[in-house]
N, C-alpha and C positions, 0 to 999 in steps of 0.2 A: 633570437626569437622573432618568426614573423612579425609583421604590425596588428593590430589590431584583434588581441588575444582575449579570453576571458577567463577569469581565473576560477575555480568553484573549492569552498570548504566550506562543508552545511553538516550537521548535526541529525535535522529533521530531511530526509531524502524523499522527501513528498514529494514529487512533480520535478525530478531534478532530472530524471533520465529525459523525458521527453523534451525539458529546456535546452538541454547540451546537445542532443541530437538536432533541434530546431537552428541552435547556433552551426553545430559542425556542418549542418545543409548549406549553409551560407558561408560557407568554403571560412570560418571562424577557428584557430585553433583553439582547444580546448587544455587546458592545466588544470590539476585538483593534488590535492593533498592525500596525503596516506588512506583512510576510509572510504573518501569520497570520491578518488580516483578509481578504488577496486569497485566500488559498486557500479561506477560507471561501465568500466572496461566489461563487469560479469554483465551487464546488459548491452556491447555490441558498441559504445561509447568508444571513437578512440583518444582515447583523456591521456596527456602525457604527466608524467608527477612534477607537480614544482620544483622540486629538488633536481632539475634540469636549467632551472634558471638559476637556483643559486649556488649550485655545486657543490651543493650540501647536502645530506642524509637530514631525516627528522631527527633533532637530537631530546635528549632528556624526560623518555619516554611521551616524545609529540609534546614537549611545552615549547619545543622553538622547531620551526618550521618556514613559516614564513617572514618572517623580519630579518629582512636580507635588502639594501639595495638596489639589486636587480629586479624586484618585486614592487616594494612601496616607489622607488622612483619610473617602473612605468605607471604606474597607478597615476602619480602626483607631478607629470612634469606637464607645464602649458605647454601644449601644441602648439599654440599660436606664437611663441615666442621662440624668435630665431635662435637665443645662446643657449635656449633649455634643450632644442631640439641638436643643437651641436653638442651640445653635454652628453646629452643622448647616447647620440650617433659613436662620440669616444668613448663612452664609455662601456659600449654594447650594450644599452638596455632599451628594449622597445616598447612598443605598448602595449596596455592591456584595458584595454574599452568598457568591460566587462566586471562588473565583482558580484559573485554570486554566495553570500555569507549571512548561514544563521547561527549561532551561539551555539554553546554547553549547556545544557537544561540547570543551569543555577536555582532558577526562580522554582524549579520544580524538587529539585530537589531537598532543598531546608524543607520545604513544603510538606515532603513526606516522613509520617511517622519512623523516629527511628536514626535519621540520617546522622549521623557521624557529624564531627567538626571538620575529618579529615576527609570525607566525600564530597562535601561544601567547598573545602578550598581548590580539591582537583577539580571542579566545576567550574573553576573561576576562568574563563577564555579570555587571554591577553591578545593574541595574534589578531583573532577575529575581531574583535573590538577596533582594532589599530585600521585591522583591512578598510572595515566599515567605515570608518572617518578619514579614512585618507580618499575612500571613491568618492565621499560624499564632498570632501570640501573639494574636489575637483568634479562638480556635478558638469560643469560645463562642458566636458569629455567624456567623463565616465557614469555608465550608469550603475548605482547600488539598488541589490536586489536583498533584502534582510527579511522575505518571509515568502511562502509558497503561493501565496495567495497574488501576489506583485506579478509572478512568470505572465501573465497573460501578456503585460503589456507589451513584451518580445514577440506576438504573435508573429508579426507582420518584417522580424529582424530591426537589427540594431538601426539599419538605417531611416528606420518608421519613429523612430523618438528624436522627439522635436526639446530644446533645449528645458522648457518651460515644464515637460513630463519627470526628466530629469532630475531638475530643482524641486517637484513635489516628492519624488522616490528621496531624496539625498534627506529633506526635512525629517522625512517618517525614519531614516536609519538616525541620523541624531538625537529624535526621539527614543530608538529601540537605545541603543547607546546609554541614555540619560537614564531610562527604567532598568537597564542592567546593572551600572555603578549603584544606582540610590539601590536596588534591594539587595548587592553586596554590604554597601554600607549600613544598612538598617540587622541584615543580619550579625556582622560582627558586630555593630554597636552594643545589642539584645545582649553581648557575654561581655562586654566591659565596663557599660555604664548604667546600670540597674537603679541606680541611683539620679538621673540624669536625663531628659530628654534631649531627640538628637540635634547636634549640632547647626544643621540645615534642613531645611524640609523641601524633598523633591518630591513636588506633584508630577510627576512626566508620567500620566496614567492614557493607556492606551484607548482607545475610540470603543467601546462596547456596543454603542448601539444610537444613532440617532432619534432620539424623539418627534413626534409631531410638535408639538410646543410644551413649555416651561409651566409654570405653576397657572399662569394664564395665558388664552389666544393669542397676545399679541409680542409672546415671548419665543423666542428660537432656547431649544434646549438639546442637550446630549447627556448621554450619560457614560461616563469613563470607568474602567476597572483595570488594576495591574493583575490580578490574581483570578481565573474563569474555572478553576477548580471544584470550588463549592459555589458555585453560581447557582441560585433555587433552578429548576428546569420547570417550564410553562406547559402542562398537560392541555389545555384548551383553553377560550376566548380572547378575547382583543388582547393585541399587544399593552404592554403594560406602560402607561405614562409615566409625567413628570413625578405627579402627586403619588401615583400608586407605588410608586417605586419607594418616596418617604414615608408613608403610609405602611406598607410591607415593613419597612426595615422597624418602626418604631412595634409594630405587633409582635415582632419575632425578638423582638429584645423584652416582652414581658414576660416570656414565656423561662427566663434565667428565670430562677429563685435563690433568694442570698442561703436560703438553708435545705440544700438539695434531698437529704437525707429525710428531712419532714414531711417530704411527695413519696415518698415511697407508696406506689401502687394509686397513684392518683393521679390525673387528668388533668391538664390546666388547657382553659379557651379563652383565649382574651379576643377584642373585638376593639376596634380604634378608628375613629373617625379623625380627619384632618391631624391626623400623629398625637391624637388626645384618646387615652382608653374612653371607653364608655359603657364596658361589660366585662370582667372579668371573673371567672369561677370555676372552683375546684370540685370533682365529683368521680365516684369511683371508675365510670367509663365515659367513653367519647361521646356518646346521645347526651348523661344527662347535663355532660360536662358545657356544650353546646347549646343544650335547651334553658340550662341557667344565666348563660353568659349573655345569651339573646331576648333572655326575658327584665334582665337588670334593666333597660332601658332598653327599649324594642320600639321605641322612639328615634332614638338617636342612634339607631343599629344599623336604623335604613341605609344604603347604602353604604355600610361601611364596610372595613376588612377585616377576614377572621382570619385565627392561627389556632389551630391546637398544634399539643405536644404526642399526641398519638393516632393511631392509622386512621384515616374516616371508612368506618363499614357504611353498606347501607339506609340502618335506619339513623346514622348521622346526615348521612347525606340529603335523605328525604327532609327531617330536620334543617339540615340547612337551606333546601330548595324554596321552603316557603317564605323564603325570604328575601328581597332586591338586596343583594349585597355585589361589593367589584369584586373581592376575590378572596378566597379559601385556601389557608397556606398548610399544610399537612408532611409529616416523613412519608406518607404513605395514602394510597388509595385501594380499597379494594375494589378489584374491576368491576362487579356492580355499582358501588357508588359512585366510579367515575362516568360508568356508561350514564346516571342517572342526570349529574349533573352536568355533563355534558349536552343534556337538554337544552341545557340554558345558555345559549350558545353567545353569547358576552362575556359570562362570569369566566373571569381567570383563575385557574385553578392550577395551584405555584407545589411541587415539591422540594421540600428543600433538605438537606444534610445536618441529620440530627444536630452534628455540632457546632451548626451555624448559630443558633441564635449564643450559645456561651464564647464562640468567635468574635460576634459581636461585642459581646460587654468589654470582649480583653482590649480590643482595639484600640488603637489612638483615633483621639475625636478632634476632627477640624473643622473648621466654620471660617467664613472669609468675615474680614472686620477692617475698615478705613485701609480699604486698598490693599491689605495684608493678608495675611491666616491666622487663626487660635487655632490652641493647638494641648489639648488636654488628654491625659489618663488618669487608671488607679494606682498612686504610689505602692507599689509590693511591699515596700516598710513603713508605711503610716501604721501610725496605734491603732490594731481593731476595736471596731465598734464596739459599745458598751451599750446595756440598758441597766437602769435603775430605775424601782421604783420608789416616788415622790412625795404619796399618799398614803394615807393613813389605812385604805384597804387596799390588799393584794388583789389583781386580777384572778379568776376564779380559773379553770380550765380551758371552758369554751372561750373564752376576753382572753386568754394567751394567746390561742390560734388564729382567734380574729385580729388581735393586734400584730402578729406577723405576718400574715395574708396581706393586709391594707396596707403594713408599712412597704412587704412587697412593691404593691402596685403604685404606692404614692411617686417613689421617685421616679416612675417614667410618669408623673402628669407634671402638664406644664406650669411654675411658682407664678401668683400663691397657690400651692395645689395642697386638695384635699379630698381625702378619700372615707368612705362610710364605709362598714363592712359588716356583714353577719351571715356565720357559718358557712363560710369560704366564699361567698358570694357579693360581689361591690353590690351595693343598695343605690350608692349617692357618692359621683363623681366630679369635681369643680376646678376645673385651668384657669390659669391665668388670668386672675382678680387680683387689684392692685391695691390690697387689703385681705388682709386675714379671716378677717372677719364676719367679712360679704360672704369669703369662699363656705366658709363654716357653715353659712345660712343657707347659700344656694343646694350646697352638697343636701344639708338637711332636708331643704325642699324635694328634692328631685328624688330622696331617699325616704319620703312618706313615711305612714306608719311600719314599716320594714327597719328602718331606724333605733326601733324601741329593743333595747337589751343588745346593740350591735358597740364596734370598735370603730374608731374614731381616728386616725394618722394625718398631722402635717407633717409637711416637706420642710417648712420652718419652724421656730419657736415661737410662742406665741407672745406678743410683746404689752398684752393689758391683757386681762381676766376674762373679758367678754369674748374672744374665740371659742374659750372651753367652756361657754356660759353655753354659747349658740349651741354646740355640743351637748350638752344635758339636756338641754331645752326639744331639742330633735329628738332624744330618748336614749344617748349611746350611754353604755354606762364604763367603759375604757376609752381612752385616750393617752395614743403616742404621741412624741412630738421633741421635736433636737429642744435639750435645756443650753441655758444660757441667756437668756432676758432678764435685762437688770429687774424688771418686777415677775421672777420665776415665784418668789414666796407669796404673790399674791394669787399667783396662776392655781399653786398650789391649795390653799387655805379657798378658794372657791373651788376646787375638786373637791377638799373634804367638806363641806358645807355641802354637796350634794351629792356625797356617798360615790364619787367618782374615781376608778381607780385610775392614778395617772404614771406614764412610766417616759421618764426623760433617755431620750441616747445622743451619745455624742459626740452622733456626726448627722448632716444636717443635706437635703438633698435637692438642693435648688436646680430648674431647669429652665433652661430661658432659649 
């Protein structure tokens, strides 16, 4: 083999022709593997096949190809070192300067509906993986190219990369590297350990998009994603920040409902300020669903984020215009109402894939904690929830509805959290009070006479009788709430001293 070769096997063939022509200009031979070779050659490419350097066919329907010898040791041998370069020399193997390698769509394929177990594993690329880490930990030589977007930096030929450009290409293949094993490994994990969270946890999540700063100015921020598939897509206004980005995600996750079947043919808009609801409500279409959500506290709406669960026409749109908010997350826009709200030429206006916000609930939740990660989901075999009721009177029909709506919403507000509710509409919404009891009061406040004949949800039990006292006393005449307080019996015996129907479940939905 000439000296200073570049080898190419790529998957995705975006930008590969004009890179190997850019090389072969520079009098560079080029080698490619079975695929990648013939596309080169049908575009005018003269790409020789690997299997010239290892004197071997691709065997096993292409699972062994390059892992040969004469391959990983030009890849891997120091230049600079006299007995590597005599090794070389005896052993006939020269270099190859070059490694031009992206993967088997693994990541995309589990991804899609449907895929097979045995499509996943033919997905699995060994060789390429191998290529990738043998150019990279000889960055000092060789340059790795593992995505389409990288070729620029050959503009000017091999000889324009300075050792230092190098060493950033070799990190990002490491990178790619680490994100391919962890979402083979998360994959097969998902079918053997159901019972089990994984073993290790690899964040190797790729670069999505830089921020201008963090939750505040004087913070440098980014934001990572391994999977860009269901990524919401941004119809118009400012790029989306630090906060908007948590803010987005916690709206899109009220819009799950634990009893999907009891929406049928109704509209959910919630509304979330600082990742704390502040309006949520149910209504047969997206205006009044909209008009209710923003009228709960139209206060605290100001500038906040909406999400519904169905298309925005029109006179939603107009609806939402009257009002300073960052952004409107929607499946859908009709082009009136996007032409409309595109007025507003800040508001971000997010489409995102029906099945993202139930994406989200399945997901594993992490959070960084003393240098480490937490690392939380929902056990698939925990005992499902229960309710029972505790009181002397049953909830009537309307106090059913209300008590699922609020208990709904309660678990996405921040503990102590408590939620008001009447006829599918939050009244009175209260985060993170460090007492029960306060929250109970504030909720009531904020939930005025609106309060009188509504339903009542905490996130916790209530652990003395004056939660559910503040509760009556606001006008609710239900109240959820997880049992288990060693004084439940008194909790109880002051519901029936005021005619309150009370219903304990038993599980409990703290959020911190």
């Amino acid at each position: 083999m000439p000296a200073e070769a570049a080898l190419f096997s790529v998957y995705d063939r975006t930008g590969v022709v004009e890179l190997a022509q850019r090389l072969a200009a520079d009098g560079m031979p080029i080698y490619a593997t079975g695929g990648t070779r013939a596309h080169l050659v049908a575009h005018g490419v003269d790409a020789r096949d690997a299997g010239e350097l290892t004197g071997f066919p691709a065997l096993f329907d292409g699972r062994v190809k390059t892992l040969h010898p004469k391959i990983f040791g030009a890849i891997l041998y120091d230049r600079e070192n006299p007995a590597h370069r005599a090794e070389a020399d005896a052993n006939g193997i020269g270099a190859i300067s070059v490694v031009v390698v992206n993967l088997y769509p693994f990541e995309a394929t589990v991804a899609r509906d449907g895929a097979t177990f045995g499509e996943a594993i033919e997905q699995i690329d060994v060789g390429g993986v191998a290529l990738i880490r043998a150019a990279a930990k000889n960055f000092e030589h060789v340059t790795v190219l593992v995505d389409p977007d990288q070729y620029g930096v050959l503009q000017g030929g091999v000889a324009g990369i300075d050792v230092a450009t190098r060493r950033r290409l070799a990190t990002r293949a490491f990178e790619r590297t680490a994100e391919y094993d962890s979402s083979i490994a998360r994959y097969l994990e998902a079918g053997l350990l159901a019972r089990e969270l994984p073993g290790s946890l690899a964040l190797t999540l790729p670069l999505a998009t830089s921020l201008r700063y963090g939750e505040n100015p004087q913070s440098r921020a980014a934001f990572y994603l391994a999977r860009t598939e269901h990524l919401p897509a941004q119809l118009g206004g400012k790029a989306l920040s630090y906060n908007n980005l948590l803010d987005l995600d916690a709206t899109l996750r009220l819009l799950v409902r634990a009893v999907p079947a009891a929406a049928a043919g109704v509209v959910r808009a919630a509304i979330v300020k600082h990742t704390v609801p502040c309006g949520v409500a149910e209504r047969k279409d997206a205006f009044e669903a909209v008009q209710a959500a923003l009228g709960a506290d139209a206060v605290s709406a100001y500038g906040g984020i909406v999400a519904l669960d169905n298309r925005v026409d029109l006179a939603t749109a107009e609806a939402l215009a009257e009002f300073f908010l960052e952004i409107v997350a929607a499946p859908d826009f009709e082009d009136a109402a996007l032409a409309r709200l595109r007025r507003k030429k800040n508001l971000r206006l997010i489409r995102y894939d029906r099945r993202l916000p139930e994406r989200l609930a399945r997901e594993l939740r992490v959070r960084s904690a003393l240098g480490g990660v937490l690392a939380e989901d929902d056990d698939p075999e925990a005992a499902a929830e229960a309710w029972r009721v505790v009181s002397a009177r049953e909830p009537n029909a309307a106090e059913w509805r209300d008590l699922w709506f609020s208990w709904d919403v309660v678990r996405h507000v921040k503990s102590n959290g408590v939620v008001i509710a009447r006829d599918g509409i939050t009244r009175g919404i209260c985060a993170g009070q460090t007492n029960r009891v306060s929250a109970v009061r504030i909720a009531g406040l904020r939930a005025g006479g609106f309060a009188k004949n509504s339903a009542c949800a905490s996130d916790g039990s209530f652990p003395f009788p004056d939660g559910l006292e503040e509760a009556a006393a606001a006008g609710c005449t239900a109240v959820i709430a997880p049992g288990g307080s060693i004084r439940d019996h008194e909790v109880i015996a002051a519901a029936d001293a005021r005619r309150v129907a009370l219903v304990f479940s038993t599980h409990r939905y703290f959020l911190h």
